[in-house]
C-alpha atoms as one frame of an Amber mdcrd trajectory, in Angstrom:
protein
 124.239 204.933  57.434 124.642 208.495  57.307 123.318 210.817  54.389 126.054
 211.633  52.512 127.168 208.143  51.654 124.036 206.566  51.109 122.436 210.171
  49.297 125.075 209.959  46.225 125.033 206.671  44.036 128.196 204.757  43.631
 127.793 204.311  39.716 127.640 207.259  37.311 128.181 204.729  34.584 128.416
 201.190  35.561 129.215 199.376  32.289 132.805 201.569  32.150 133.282 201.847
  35.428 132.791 205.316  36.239 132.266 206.427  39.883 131.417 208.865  42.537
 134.518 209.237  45.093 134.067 211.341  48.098 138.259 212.110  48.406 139.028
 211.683  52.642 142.486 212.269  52.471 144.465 214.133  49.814 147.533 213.324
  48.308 151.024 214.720  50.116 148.960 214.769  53.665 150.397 213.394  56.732
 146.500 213.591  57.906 144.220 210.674  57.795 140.895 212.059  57.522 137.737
 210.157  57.700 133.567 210.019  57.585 132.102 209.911  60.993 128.725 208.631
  60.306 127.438 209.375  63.205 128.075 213.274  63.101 128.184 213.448  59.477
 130.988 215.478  58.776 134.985 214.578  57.991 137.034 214.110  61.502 140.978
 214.541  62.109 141.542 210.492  62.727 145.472 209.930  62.490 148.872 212.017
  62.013 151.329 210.156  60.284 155.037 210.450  61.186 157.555 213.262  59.130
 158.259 212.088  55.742 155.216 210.241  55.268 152.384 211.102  53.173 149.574
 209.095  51.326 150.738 208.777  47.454 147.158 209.334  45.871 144.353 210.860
  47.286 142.352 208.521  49.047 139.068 208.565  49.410 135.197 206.070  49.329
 132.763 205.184  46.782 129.490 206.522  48.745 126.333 204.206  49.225 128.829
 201.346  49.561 129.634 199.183  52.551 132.878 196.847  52.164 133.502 193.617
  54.894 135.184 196.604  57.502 131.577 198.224  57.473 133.271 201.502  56.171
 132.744 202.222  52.245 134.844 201.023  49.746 137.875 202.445  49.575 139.407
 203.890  46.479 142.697 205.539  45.189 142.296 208.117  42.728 145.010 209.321
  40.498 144.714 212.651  39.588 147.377 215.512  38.485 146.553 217.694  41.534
 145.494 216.586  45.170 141.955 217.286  45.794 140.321 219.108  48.989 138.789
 216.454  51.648 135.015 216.484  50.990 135.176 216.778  47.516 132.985 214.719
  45.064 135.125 213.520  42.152 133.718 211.776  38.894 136.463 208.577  38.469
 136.710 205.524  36.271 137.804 202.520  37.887 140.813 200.800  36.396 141.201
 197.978  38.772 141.620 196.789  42.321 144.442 195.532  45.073 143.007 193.212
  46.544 144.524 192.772  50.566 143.843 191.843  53.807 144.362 193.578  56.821
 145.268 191.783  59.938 145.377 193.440  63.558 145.348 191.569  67.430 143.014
 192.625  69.984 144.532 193.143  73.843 143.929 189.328  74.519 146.086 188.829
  71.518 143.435 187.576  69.227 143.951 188.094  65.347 141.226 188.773  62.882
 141.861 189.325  59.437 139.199 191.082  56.948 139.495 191.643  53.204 140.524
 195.462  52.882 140.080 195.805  48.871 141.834 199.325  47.606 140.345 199.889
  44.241 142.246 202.165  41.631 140.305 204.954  39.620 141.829 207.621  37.379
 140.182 210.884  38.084 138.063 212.083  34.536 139.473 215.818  34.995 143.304
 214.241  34.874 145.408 214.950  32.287 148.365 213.082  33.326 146.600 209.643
  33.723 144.422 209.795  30.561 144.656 206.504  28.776 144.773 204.813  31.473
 142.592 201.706  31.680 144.204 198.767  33.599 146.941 198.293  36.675 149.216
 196.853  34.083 149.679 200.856  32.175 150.581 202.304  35.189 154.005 203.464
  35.500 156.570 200.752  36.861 156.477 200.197  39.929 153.191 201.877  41.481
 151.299 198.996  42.497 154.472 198.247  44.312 154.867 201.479  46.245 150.848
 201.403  46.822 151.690 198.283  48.326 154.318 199.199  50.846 152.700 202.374
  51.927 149.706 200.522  53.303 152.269 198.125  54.776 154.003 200.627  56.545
 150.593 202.863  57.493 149.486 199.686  58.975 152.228 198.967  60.853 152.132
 202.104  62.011 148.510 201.431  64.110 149.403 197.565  64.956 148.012 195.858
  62.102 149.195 193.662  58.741 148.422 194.485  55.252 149.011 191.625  52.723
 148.214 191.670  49.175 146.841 188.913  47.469 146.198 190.154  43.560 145.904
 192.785  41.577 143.373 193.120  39.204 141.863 194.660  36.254 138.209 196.806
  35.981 136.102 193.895  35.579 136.578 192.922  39.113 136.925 196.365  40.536
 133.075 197.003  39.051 132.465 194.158  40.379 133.603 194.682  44.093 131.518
 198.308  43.709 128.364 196.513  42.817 128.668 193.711  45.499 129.491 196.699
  48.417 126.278 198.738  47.038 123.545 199.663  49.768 120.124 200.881  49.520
C-alpha cells in the first residue's frame, strides 16, 4: 500500500460516520483521475466522451481496501467541486451497493461487489441536514445509478445495483475495508 492511503485514518469519528475522503475526480470533469500506488501520486486514467461528466466528486476513504483491491470508493456532495488531491472531512449518509461485471479476452465474466458510499461534505451548505439516501432530492440515487451504468459501459463492463442503504451499513462497509 502506498503512504498516502494507509498514512491518513479512514474514521475521524466513527460512531457518526464522519470520514477522511481523498477527492480523485471532481465534479463536472470529463477526467477520471486515480491513485497509482505504486508512484504515489494522482495519474490521468480515462477521458470520458463530450457531455459527460461525473455528478459528485468522487473520490476514496484512505487506509481502506474494498473486494477490487482499490479503496473504498465514496461520493461526496458538496456545493462546489473540490481540487483532485484534496483531503475532505465527510459524514457518511449511506451506501449503493453494486456490482460490477466485465469479460476478459477469452470471454470470461467476473463480477465483484463495487460499493459507492454517499457522504455529505461538513463544509456544504447546500446538503446540510442531510442524513440518509431517502432526504436526498428525487431522483439522485437514480441518476447516480445510470451514470455508473453508462461509465461502465463505456470501458466494457456492467454495473448493477442491488440496494441502497442507510449510514449504519455505510460505517459498516468503512470498518470492514479498514487496513493497518
Amino acid at each position: 500500500m502506498s503512504k498516502v492511503p494507509t498514512e491518513i485514518p479512514s474514521f475521524i469519528d466513527e460512531k457518526v460516520g464522519q470520514v477522511n475522503v481523498v477527492i480523485e475526480t471532481p465534479r463536472g470533469s470529463r477526467v477520471k483521475y486515480a491513485w497509482d500506488k505504486e508512484r504515489e501520486i494522482f495519474v490521468h486514467k480515462r477521458l470520458l466522451p463530450l457531455g459527460m461528466v461525473f455528478p459528485y466528486d468522487f473520490g476514496f476513504v484512505p487506509s481502506t481496501q474494498a473486494e477490487d483491491g482499490d479503496p473504498i470508493d465514496v461520493l461526496v456532495l458538496i456545493d462546489e467541486p473540490v481540487a483532485v488531491g484534496t483531503l475532505i472531512e465527510a459524514t457518511l449518509v449511506g451506501v449503493i451497493e453494486a456490482e460490477q461485471t466485465e469479460e476478459d479476452e477469452n470471454g470470461k465474466k467476473t463480477t465483484n461487489r463495487n460499493d459507492r458510499l454517499i457522504a455529505i461534505g461538513k463544509l456544504s451548505h447546500d446538503y446540510q441536514g442531510i442524513s440518509d439516501p431517502k432526504h436526498l432530492r428525487p431522483g439522485t440515487i437514480d441518476q447516480i445509478e445510470e451514470f455508473f451504468k453508462q461509465y461502465n459501459k463505456l470501458f466494457g463492463k456492467k454495473f448493477k445495483q442491488l440496494d441502497v442503504r442507510g449510514k449504519k451499513r455505510a460505517i459498516e462497509l468503512v470498518r470492514q475495508a479498514q487496513v493497518s
